[in-house]
N, C-alpha and C positions, 0 to 999 in steps of 0.2 A: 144613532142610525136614523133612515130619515122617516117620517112619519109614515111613507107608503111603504116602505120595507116593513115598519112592527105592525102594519093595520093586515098587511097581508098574511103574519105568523112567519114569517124567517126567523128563521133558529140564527140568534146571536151568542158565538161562541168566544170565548179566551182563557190563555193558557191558563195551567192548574197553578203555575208557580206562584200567578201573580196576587193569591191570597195570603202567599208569605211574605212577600214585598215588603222590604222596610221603608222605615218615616223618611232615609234618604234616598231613597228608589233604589237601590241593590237588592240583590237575592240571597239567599243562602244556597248552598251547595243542593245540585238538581235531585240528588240520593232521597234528601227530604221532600219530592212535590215528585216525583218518579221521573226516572233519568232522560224517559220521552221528553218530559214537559208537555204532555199534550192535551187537549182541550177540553174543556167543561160547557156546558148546557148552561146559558143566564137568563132563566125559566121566569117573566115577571109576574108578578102574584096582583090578580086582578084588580083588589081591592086597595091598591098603591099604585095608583097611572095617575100623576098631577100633572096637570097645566100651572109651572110657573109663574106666580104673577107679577113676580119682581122682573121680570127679561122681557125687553119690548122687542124680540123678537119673539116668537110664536114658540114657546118650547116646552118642552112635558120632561117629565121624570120619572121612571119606572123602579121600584124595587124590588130586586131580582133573587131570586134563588139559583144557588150554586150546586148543581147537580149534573152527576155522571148521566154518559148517553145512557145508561141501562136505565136510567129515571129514578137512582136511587142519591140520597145529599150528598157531595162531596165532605167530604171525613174532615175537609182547610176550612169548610164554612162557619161560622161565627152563629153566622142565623140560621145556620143547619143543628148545628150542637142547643141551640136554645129550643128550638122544634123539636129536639130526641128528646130534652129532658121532662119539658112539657103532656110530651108522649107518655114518658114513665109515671110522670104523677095520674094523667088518664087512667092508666090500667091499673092505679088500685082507685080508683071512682072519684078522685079529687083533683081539684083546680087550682093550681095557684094565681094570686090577684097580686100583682104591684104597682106601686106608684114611682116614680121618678121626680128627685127635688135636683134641678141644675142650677149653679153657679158660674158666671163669665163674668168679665172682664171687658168695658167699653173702651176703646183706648182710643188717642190722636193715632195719626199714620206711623210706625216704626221703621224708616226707609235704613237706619243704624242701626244692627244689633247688638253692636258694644254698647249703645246707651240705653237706658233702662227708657222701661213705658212711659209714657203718661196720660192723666187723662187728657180727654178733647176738652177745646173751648165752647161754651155751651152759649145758649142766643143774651148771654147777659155779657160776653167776653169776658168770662173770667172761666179757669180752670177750679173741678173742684179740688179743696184740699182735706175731705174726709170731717170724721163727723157726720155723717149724711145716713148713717142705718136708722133704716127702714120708714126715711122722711117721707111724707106723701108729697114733698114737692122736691126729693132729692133729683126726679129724673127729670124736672120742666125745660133745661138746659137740653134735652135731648130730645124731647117731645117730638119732632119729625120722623126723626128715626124709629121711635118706638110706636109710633102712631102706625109709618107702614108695617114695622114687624104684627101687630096687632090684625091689622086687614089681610096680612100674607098668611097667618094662621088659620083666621076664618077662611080663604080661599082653598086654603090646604087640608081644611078639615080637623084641625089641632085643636081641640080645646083647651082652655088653661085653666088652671083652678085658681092660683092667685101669681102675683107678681108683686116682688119688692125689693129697697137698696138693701145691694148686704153691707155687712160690716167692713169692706176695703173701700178702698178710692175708687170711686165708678166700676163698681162692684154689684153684679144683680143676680136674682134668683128667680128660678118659675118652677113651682108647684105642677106637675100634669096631672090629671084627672085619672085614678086608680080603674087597673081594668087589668085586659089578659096581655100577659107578657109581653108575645109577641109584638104586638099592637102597640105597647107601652116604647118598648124597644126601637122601633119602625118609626115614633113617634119624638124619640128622643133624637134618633139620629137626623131626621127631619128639620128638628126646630134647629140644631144645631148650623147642621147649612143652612138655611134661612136666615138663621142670625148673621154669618161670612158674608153672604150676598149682599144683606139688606144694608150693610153697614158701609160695602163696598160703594153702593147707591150715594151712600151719607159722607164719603168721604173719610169713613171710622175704621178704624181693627176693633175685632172681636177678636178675643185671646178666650178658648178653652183650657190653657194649662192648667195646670193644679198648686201652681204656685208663679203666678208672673213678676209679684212684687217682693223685694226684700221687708222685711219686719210689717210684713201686713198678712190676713187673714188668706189663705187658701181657696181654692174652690174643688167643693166636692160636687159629688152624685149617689147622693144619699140614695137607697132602695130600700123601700119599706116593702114587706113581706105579709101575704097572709094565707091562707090554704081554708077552701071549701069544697064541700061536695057537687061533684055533680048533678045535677037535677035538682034536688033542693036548694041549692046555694048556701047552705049552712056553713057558719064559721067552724072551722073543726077546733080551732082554739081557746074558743070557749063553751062550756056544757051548759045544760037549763039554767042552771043556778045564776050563770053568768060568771063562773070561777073557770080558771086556766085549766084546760086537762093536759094530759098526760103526753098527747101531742105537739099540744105547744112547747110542753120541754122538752120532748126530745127533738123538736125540729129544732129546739135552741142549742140544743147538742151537737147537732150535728153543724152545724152554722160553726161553732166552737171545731170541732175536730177539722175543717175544713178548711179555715180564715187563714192561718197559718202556710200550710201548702197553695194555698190559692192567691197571694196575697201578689202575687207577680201579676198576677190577669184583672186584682181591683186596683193596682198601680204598675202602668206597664212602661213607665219611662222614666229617666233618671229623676225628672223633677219632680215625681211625683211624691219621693222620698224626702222635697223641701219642704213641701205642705204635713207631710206626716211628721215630721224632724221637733213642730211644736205641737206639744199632742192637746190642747185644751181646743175644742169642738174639730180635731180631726186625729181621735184618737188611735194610737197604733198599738192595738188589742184587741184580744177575745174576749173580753171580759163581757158580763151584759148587767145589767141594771134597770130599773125603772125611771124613767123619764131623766136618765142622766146622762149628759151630752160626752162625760169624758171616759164614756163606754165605748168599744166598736160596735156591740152591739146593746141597741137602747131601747125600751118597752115603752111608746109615746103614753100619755095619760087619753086614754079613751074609756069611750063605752065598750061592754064586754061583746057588741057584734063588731065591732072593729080593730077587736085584737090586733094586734099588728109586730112584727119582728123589724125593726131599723137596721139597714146594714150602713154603717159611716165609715165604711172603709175607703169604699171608691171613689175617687177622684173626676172630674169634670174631664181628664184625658181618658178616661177608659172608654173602650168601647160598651156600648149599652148591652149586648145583643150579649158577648161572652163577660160580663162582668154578672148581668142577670140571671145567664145559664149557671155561673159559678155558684153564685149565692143559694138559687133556687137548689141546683144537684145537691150541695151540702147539708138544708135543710132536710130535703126526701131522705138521704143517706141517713141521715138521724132520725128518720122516723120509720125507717125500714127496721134499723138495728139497735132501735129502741136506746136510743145512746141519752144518757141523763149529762146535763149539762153542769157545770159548775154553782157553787153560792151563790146569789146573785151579791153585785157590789154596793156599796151606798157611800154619798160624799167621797172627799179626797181620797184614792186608793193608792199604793205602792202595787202593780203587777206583778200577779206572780211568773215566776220565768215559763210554766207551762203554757202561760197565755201570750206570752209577750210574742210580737210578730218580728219578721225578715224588716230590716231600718236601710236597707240600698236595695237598689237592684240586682246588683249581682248576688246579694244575698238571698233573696227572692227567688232567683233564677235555681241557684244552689239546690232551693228549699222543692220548690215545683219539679228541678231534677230527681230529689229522691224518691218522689212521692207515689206509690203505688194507690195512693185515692184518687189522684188526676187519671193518671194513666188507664183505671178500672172508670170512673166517672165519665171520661172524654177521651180517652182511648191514644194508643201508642202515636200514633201517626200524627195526629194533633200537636199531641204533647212538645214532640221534639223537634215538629216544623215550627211550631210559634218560638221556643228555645232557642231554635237556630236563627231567626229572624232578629229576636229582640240581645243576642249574643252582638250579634253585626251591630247593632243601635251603641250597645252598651261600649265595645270595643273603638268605634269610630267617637265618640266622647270622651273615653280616654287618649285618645290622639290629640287632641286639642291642651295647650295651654289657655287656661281661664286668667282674666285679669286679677281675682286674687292671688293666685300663685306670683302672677308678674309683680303685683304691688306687695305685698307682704315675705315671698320669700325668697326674691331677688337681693334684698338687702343682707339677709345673712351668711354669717362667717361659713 
């Protein structure tokens, strides 16, 4: 809208459907978003009005809350459901702290989707060929590009904690600075555009999937977990002593009782299931462990004020907003019903099948259909509009013949 319509407070409204909207622009059947289709409140929240600074033209960005005219969340919003859950941990006096670790993907232009990525040519002309985790000159080839992501941060108010090559081909990771959900959330979806933009500048693709390359490393969106008191700030996870109470395992419990059902909303798209498919550091379990990567859930090595719970479920495709309300509701749910979580694991495990998670998406989907924790956690209407949206994704995937099928089982009898 244009700057003097938002500076004067005009209410900018859009249909309710359009938060079930799938990745190909369809809808699901109007029953799911109410048969009206009619409008919602895009309410923007003071504290996120940026002036872009990658657009030479003059442009700002608001991000908005999705609420009924009565002034109450829309039931479809994402970052409405992480505000309820947030809420819930308030009213028993505690706060949850998260941090957010992203993984992308630098790539040349992909104007073919039958041919697979690749990286760009960096200021040496040469493409990299891997080998490059965690060089400190693995990005020098990109330095333009990363230079402006860097100013566009600061501009935007984004802190970063650290930055480094991952283990793929032009493969990167950012650390954000641990803080409140929301905030984290708001924070993540942010850098992510920023990243699309800035790259667009450079001539680059930025790929968020969670798996763009064949026999290469994944990208996740680790969420590290922690829970304190209000007013005090106290770690609740650790006591005087500095030893784990009683809280930290049942919030680890409940993380366990919930990864399983939930595992569609920390991987919500086909591919998400290729990054998961090789389970060494993106592992597809509930299992947890101490500082061991081929947990889903891993206890980093800290000091006892920084306890912390790793969620390595979620993929670099999830959305931040419902993948963190996920993780966090599961936790509370465990420490409301006092739920003891499993042995912890150590070195190479075999899963037991009570941990093991949904390995497709439609199995996923199956799993979040049965699930009376989703539906009591984030409520009916949620449940089976997000269902119905990501049915259409999964279904329009199967319509498609893939080149492997053309190349391998064309040929048989």
């Amino acid at each position: 809208m244009t700057a003097a319509g938002f500076l004067e407070g005009r209410r900018l409204q859009m249909a309710r459907g359009v938060l079930l909207q799938c990745i190909m622009g369809g809808y699901p059947e109007a029953r799911f978003y109410g048969s009206d289709d009619g409008d919602l409140a895009l309410v923007p929240d003071p504290a996120h009005i940026h002036r872009l600074p990658w657009s030479q033209q003059p442009r700002a960005l608001a991000i908005c809350d999705a609420d009924e005219f009565s002034g109450e969340s829309s039931r479809l919003s994402t970052r409405g459901q992480l505000k309820a859950v947030i809420a819930r941990y308030a009213a028993h006096g505690l706060a949850p702290v998260v941090a957010t670790e992203l993984e992308f993907f630098v790539f040349a232009p992909n104007t073919d989707p039958t041919q697979p990525f690749r990286p760009p040519v960096g200021l040496d002309g040469r493409r990299e060929d891997g080998f490059s985790a965690f060089s400190i000159s693995s990005n020098n080839g990109l330095r333009p590009f990363f230079s402006e992501v860097y100013q566009c941060m600061a501009a935007l108010g984004l802190p970063r904690d650290t930055f480094m090559h991952e283990m793929g081909v032009s493969q990167f990771e950012i650390n954000l600075l641990h803080g409140d959900p929301l905030l984290l959330a708001d924070q993540t979806f942010l850098f992510k555009h920023l990243l699309k933009e800035v790259a667009l500048k450079h001539g680059l693709t930025v790929v968020c999937m969670a798996k763009p390359l064949a026999h290469t490393a994944g990208s996740s969106m680790h969420i590290h977990q922690s829970v304190v008191e209000l007013g005090s700030g106290r770690n609740v996870f650790s006591d005087e002593a500095g030893q784990p109470t009683a809280t930290f395992r049942h919030f680890i419990g409940g993380q366990q009782a919930g990864m399983g059902d939930f595992t569609a909303l920390f991987a919500p798209n086909v591919n998400s299931y290729q990054r998961l498919f090789h389970p060494y550091a993106s592992p597809n379990n509930a299992c947890w462990s101490h500082d061991n990567r081929s947990a889903g859930l891993r206890i980093p090595a800290s000091s006892p004020l920084a306890r912390r719970v790793e969620n390595r479920l979620p993929g670099a495709d999830a959305n931040p907003y419902m993948a963190i309300a996920a993780s966090l509701a599961a936790g509370l749910y465990g420490i409301e019903h006092k739920l003891e979580p499993s042995a912890a694991i150590e070195g190479a495990f075999d899963v037991p099948q009570a941990l093991s998670l949904p390995c497709t998406l439609h199995a996923a989907l199956e799993r979040l259909k049965g699930s009376h924790l989703a539906i009591e956690l984030f409520g009916t209407e949620f449940i089976e509009g997000y269902i119905a949206s990501k049915t259409l994704e999964l279904t329009s995937f199967q319509d498609e013949i893939t080149p492997w099928e053309r190349r391998v089982l064309a040929a048989q009898a």
